[in-house]
N, C-alpha and C positions, 0 to 999 in steps of 0.2 A: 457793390460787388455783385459780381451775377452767380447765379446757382452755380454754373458749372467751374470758374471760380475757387469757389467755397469748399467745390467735393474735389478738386483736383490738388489745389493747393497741398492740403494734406495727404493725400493718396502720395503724391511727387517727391513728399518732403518723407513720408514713413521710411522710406527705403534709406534714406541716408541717414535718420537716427537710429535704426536696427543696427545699423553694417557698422557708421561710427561708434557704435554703445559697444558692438562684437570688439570691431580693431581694440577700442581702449582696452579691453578686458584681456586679451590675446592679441599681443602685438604680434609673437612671433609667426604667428600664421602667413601674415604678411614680409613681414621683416626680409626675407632673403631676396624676395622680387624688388624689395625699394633699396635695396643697401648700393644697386648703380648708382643710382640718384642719388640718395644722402651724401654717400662719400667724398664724391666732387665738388656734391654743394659745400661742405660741410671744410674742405682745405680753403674755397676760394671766399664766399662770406665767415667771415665772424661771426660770432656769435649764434649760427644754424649749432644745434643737436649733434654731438660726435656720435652719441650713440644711437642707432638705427633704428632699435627699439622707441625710443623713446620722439624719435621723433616722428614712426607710427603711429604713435599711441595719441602725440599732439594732434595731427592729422585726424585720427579717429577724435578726439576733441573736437574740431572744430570742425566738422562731417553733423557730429550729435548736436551741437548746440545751433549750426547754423539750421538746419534743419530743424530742430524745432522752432523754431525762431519762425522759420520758414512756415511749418504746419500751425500756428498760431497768427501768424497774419503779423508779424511783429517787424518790422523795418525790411518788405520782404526783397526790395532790391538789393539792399544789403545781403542780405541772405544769401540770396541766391547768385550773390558775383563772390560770397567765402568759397560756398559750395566750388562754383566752378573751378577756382583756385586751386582748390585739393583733386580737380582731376586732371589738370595737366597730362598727357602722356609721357612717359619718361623718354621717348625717344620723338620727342620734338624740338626744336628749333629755340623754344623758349626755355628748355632746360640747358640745353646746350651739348648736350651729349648725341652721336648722331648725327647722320648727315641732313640738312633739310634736302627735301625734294623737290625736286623742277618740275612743277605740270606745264605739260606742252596743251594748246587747246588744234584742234582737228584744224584749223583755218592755218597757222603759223606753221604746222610741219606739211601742209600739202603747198603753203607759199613756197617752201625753201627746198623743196624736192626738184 
């Protein structure tokens, strides 16, 4: 493992078990912003979290633990593919809520003009 490595790993990983440690403690801080998301998910899968809170708080779980995991050097691919998991945007295409966007690239809209 190289120096920089070593000091970024953890530097990378602090942020996300501060914020996960916060959400567990105070969901509701959060809670009003993810209640789009839960709700949806929460008629369409089984077994998701009815309550908002609570599946905040899971989130802020698993924000803390992948994260340290992460700042310990501990299974860190793993780690770092929970982390990403918990940051989904709510208004993308993989939550399903929301329209996906069409990017046009400069080549195909000056084709078809």
């Amino acid at each position: 493992m190289t120096v920089l490595r070593a000091v970024a790993r953890p530097m990378l990983a602090s942020i996300f078990v501060v914020q996960g440690f916060d959400t567990m403690l105070h969901p509701e801080r959060v809670a009003p912003r993810a209640d789009p998301v839960v709700q949806p998910l929460a008629e369409l899968v089984p077994g998701v979290l009815d309550s908002t809170e609570d599946a905040v708080r899971l989130n802020g779980a698993v924000q803390f633990a992948a994260g340290s995991m992460l700042a310990l050097g501990i299974l860190p691919r793993l780690s770092a593919m929970a982390i990403a998991a918990t940051l989904v945007p709510p208004r993308s295409p993989v939550t399903g809520s929301g329209k996906p966007r069409t990017i046009r690239s400069a080549h195909s809209s000056a084709s078809s003009s």
